[in-house]
C-alpha positions as a Markdown table, in Angstrom:
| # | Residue | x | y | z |
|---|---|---|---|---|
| 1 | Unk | 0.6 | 33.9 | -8.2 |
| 2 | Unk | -1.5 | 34.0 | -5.3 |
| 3 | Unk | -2.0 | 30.8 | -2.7 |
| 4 | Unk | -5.3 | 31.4 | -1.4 |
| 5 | Unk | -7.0 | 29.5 | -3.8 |
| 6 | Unk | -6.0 | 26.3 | -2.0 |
| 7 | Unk | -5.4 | 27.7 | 1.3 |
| 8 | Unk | -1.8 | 26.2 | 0.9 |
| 9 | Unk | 1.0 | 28.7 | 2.5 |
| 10 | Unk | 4.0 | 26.4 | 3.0 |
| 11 | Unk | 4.9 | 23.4 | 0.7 |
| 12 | Unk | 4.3 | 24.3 | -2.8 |
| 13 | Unk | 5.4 | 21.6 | -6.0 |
| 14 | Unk | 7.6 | 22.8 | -8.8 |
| 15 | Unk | 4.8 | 23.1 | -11.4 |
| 16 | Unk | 3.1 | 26.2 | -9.9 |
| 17 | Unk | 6.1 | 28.6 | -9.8 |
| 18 | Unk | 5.8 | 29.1 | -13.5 |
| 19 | Unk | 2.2 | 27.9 | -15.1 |
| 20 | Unk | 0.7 | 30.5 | -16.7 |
| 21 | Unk | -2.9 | 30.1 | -15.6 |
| 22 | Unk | -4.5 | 29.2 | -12.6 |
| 23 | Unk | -8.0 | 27.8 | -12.7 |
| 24 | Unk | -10.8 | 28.2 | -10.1 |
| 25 | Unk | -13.2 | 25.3 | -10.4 |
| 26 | Unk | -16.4 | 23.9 | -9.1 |
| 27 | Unk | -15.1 | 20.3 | -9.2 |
| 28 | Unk | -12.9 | 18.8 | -7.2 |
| 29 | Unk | -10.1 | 16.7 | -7.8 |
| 30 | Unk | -9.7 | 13.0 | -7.0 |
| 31 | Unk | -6.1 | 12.0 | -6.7 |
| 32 | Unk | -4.1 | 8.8 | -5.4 |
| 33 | Unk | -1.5 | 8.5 | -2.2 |
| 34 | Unk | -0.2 | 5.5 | -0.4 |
| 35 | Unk | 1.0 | 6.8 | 3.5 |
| 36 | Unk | 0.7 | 5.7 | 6.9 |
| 37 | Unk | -1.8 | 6.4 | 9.3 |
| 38 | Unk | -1.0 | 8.6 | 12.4 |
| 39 | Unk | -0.3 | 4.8 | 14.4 |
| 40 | Unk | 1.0 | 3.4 | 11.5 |
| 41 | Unk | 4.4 | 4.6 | 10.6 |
| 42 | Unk | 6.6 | 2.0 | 10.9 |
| 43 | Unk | 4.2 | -0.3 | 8.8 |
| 44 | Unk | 5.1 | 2.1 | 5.7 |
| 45 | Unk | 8.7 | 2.8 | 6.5 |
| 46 | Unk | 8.9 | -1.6 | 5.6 |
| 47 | Unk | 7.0 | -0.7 | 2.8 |
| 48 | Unk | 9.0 | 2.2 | 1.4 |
| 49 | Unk | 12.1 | 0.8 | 2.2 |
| 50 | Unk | 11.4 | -2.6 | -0.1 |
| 51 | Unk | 9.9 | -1.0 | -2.5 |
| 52 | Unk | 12.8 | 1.9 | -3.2 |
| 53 | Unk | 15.8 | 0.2 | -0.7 |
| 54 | Unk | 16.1 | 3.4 | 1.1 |
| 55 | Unk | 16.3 | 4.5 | 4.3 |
| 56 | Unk | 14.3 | 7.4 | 5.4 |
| 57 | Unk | 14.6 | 10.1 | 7.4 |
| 58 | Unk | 13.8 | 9.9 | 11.3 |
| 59 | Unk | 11.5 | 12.5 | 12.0 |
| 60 | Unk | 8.5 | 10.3 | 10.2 |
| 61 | Unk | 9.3 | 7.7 | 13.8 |
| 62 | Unk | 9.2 | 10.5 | 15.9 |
| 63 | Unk | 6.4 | 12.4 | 16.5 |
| 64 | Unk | 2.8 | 10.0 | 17.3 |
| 65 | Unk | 0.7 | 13.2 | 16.8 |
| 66 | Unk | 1.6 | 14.2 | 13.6 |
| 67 | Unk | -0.2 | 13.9 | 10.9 |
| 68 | Unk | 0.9 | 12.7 | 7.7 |
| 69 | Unk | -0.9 | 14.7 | 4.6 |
| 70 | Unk | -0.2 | 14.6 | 0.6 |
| 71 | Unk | -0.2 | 17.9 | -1.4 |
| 72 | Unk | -2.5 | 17.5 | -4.8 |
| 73 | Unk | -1.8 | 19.5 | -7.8 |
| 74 | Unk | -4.5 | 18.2 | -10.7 |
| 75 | Unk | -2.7 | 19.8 | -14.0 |
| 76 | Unk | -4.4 | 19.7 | -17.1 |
| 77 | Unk | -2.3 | 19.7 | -20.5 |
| 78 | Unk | -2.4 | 18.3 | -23.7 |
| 79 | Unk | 1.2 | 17.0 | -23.7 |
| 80 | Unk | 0.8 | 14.4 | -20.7 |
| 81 | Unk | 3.7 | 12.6 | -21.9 |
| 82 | Unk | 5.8 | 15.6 | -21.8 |
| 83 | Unk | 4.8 | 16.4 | -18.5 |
| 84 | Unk | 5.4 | 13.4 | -16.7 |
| 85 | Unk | 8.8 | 12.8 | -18.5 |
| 86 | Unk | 9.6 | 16.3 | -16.7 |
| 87 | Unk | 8.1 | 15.0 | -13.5 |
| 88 | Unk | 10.1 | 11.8 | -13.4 |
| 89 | Unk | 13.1 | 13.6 | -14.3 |
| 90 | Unk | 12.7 | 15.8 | -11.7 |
| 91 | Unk | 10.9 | 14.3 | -8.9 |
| 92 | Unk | 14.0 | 13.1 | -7.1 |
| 93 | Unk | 15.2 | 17.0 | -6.9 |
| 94 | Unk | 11.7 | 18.2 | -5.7 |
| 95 | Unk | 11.3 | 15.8 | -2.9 |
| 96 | Unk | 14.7 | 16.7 | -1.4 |
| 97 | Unk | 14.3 | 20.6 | -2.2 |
| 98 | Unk | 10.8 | 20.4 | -0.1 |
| 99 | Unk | 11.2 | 17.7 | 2.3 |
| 100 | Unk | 8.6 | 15.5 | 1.1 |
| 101 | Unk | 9.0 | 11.9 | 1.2 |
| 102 | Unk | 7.5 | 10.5 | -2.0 |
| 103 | Unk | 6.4 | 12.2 | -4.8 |
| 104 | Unk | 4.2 | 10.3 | -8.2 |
| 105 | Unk | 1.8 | 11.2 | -10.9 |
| 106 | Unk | -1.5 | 9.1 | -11.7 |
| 107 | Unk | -3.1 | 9.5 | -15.1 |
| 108 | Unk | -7.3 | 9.0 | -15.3 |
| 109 | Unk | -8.2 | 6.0 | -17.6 |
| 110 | Unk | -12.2 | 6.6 | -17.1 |
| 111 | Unk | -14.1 | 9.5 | -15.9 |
| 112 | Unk | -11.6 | 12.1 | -15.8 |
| 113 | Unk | -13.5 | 15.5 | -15.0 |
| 114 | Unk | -11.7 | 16.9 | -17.7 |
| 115 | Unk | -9.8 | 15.0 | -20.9 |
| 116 | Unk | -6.1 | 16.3 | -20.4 |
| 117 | Unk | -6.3 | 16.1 | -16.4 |
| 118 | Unk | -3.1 | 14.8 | -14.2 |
| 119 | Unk | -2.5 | 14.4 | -10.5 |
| 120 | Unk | 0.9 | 15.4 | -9.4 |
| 121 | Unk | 0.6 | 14.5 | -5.7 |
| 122 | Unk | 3.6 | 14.2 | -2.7 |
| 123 | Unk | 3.6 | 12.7 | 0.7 |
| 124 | Unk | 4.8 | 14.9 | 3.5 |
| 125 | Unk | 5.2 | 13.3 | 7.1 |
| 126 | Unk | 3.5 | 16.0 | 9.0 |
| 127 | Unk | 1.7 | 19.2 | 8.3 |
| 128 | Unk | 4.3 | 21.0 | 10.2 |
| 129 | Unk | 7.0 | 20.0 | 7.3 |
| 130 | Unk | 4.6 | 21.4 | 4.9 |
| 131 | Unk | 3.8 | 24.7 | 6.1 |
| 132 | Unk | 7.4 | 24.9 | 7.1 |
| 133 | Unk | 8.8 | 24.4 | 3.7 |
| 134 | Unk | 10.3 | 27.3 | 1.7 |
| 135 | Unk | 7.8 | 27.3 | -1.7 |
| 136 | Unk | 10.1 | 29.4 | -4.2 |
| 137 | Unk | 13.4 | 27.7 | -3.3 |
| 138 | Unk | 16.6 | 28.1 | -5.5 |
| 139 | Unk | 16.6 | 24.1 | -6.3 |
| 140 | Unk | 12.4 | 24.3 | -6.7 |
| 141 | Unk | 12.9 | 26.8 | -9.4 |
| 142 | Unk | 15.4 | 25.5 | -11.4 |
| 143 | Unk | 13.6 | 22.2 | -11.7 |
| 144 | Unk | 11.0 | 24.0 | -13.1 |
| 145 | Unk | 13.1 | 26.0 | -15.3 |
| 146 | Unk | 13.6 | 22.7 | -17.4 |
| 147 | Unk | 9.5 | 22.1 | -17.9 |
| 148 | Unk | 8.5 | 23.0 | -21.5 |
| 149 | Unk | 5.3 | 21.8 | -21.5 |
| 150 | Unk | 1.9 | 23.8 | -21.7 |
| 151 | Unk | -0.5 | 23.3 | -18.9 |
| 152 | Unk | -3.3 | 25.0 | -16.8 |
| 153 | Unk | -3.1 | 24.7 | -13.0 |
| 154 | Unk | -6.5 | 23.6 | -12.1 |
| 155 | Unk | -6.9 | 22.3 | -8.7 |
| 156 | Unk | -4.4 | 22.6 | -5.9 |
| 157 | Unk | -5.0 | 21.3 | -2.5 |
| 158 | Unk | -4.1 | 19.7 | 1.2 |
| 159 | Unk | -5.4 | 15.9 | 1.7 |
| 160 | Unk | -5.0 | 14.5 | 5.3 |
| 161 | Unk | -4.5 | 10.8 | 5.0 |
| 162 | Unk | -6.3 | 8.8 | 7.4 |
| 163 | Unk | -6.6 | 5.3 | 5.8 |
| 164 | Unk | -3.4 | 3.9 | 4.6 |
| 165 | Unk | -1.8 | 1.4 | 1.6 |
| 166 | Unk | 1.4 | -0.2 | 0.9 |
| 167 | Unk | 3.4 | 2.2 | -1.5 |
| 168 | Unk | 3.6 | 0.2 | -5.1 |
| 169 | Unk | 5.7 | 1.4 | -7.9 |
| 170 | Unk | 2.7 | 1.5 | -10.2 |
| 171 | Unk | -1.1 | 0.7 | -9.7 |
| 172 | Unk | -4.6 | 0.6 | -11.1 |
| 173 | Unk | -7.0 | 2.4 | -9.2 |
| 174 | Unk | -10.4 | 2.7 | -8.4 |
| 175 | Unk | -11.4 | 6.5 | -6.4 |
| 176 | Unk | -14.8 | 7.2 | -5.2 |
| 177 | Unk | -15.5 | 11.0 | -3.5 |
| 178 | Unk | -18.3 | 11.2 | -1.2 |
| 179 | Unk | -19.6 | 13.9 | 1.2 |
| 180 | Unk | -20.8 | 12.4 | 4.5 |
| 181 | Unk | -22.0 | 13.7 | 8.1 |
| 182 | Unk | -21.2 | 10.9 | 9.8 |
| 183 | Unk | -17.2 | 11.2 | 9.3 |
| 184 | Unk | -16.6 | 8.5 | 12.2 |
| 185 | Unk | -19.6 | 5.7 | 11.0 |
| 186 | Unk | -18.8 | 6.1 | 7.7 |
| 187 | Unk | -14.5 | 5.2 | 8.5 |
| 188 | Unk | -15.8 | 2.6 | 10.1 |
| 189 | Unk | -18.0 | 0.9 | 7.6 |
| 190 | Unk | -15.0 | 1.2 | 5.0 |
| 191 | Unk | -13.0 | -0.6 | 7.8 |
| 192 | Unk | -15.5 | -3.3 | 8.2 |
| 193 | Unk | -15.8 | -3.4 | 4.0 |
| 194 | Unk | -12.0 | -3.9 | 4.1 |
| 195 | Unk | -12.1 | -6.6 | 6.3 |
| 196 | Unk | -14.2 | -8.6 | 4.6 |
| 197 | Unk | -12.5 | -8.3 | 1.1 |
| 198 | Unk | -9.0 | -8.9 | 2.7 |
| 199 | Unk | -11.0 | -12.4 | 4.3 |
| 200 | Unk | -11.5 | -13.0 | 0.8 |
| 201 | Unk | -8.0 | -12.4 | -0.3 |
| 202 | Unk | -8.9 | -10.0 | -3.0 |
| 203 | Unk | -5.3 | -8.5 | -3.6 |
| 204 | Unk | -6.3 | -4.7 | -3.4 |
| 205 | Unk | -5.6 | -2.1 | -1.0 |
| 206 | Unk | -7.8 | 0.5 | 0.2 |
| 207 | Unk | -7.0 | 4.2 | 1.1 |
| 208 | Unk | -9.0 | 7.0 | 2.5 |
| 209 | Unk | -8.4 | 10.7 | 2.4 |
| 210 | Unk | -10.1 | 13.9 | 3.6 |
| 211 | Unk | -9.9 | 16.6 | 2.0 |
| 212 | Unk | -8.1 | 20.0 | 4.4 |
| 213 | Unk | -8.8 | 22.7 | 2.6 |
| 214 | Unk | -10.5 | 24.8 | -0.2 |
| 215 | Unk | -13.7 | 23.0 | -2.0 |
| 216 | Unk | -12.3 | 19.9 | -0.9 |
| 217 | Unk | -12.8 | 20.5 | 2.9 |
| 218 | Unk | -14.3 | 17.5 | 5.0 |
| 219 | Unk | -14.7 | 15.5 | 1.3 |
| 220 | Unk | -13.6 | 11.7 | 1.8 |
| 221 | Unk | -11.8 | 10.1 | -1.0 |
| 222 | Unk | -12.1 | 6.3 | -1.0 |
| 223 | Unk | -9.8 | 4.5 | -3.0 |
| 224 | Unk | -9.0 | 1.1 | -4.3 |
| 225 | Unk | -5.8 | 0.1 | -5.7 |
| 226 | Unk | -3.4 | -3.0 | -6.7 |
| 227 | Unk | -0.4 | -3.0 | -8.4 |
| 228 | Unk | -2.4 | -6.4 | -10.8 |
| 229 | Unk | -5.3 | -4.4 | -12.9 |
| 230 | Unk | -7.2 | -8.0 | -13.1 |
| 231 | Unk | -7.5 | -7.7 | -9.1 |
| 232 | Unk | -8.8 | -4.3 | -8.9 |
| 233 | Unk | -11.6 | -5.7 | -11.5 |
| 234 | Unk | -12.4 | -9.0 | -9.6 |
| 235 | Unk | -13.6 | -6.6 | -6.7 |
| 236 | Unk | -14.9 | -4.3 | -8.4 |
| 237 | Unk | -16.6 | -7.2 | -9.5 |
| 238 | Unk | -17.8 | -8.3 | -6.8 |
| 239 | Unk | -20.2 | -5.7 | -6.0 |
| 240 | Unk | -22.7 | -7.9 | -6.9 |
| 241 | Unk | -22.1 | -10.6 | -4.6 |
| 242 | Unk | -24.9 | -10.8 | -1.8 |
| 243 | Unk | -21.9 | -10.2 | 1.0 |
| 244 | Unk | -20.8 | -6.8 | -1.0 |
| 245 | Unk | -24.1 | -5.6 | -1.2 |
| 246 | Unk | -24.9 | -6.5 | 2.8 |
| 247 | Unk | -21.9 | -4.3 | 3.7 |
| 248 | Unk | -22.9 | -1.5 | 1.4 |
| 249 | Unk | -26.5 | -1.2 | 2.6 |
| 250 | Unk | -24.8 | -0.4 | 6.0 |
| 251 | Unk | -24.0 | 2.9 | 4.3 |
| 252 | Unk | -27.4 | 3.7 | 3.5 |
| 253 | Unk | -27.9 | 7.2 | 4.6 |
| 254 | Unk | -24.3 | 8.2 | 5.4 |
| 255 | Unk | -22.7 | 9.2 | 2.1 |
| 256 | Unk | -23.6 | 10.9 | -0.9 |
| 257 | Unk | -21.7 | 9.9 | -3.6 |
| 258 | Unk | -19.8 | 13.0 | -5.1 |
| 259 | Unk | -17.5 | 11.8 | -7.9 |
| 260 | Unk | -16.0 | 7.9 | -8.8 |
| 261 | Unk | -13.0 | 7.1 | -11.6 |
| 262 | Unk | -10.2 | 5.0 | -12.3 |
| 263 | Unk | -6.4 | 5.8 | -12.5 |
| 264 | Unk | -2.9 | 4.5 | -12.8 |
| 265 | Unk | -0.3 | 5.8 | -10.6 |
| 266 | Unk | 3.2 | 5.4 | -10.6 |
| 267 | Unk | 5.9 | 6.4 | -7.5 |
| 268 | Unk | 8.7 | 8.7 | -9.5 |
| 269 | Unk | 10.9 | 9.3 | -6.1 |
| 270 | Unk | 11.1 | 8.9 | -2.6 |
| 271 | Unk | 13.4 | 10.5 | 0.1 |
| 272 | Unk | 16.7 | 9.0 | 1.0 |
| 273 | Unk | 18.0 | 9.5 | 4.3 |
């Protein structure tokens, strides 16, 4: 198979060593990831730590410049079940065979771009680790070797994190994609937007994403997430509060929304030290 349809040389997941198809498509994907920002790594070390008791590896305290990333794989099959059995059965195996430090699937509930859709995504502590990982490992193959189930490859890509969320177990979701040209305003205003629904103790997180490479370059991926479904819908809900709407019309002329749909994502593994 080739790479260059995500740009992606170094860290690859299990499930592209042996699909049979790979898919070049006009969309893009929307995924999920919980990961610290560059400053924040010892905020999600606490948080992966509760939430798996394990103690992870050092280099994520070491380096202030790296830059933490997750690699996206959007699958689409009509056996999801199948699939993410395999994935939870294997996901332990795959994050130690590519040095990653968490790997999960999410499943679309509403607006999925196409019926039969999945997001396999993994957390990586540095894109150094990722284009320094071995992709057709002994270990990487043989997890794929017990994966029976039929699916199509359609999206595979790079997402720098650069907003960050406590890591939960499993979570309902909310993603919006937008382009904007104003990268710096725009992270701001979601900053702002956060702030005011944390003031009013709305029980969800927020993460933000941009995308690193192939259609996905430069896109932002807004998402909000909480491991309750009722609290994702209370502020979803309150979009039509006067406040909501004051911090929206901030946007006005800085984003064009791309793509918006809801998910739930589970964590199947993270690294042990």
């Amino acid at each position: 198979m080739s790479l260059r349809h995500s740009g992606l040389c170094g860290a690859i997941w299990a499930d592209d060593l042996q699909s049979t198809k790979i898919l070049r498509c006009k969309k893009r994907s929307i995924c999920y990831a919980e990961f610290p920002q560059i400053n924040n790594k010892e905020c999600v070390v606490k948080n992966l730590r509760r939430l798996f008791s394990l103690a992870f590896v050092s280099v994520l305290m070491t380096t202030a410049k790296a830059e933490p990333v997750m690699n996206l794989i959007t699958v689409n099959t009509n056996d999801g079940a199948g699939y993410a059995a395999w994935a939870k059965a294997s996901a332990s195996a795959l994050v130690k065979a590519n040095n990653a430090m968490a790997m999960g699937l999410c499943t679309p509930t509403s607006g999925a771009e196409m019926m039969g859709d999945l997001y396999l995504w993994s957390f990586f502590d540095s894109q150094e680790t990722v284009y320094n990982n071995e992709p057709m490992n002994p270990a990487v193959q043989a997890e794929v070797a017990k994966m029976k189930v039929d699916r199509t490859v359609r999206e595979w890509d790079i997402w720098r994190i650069v907003r960050a969320a406590e890591v939960s177990e499993r979570g309902y979701y909310y993603n919006l994609r937008v382009k904007t040209d104003n990268m710096s305003g725009y992270l701001q205003g979601l900053d702002a937007m956060y702030a005011e629904m944390q003031k009013r103790e709305m029980g969800v997180t927020m993460q933000v994403f941009v995308g690193d490479t192939g259609v996905n370059t430069g896109i932002v991926m807004v998402s909000l997430g909480s491991s309750d479904g009722a609290a994702l819908g209370r502020a979803l809900d309150a979009r039509t509060e006067s406040w909501f709407a004051d911090t929206l019309s901030k946007f006005e002329g800085q984003r064009e929304l791309e793509h918006g749909f809801s998910l739930i994502c589970e964590t199947y593994a993270a690294a042990e030290q």
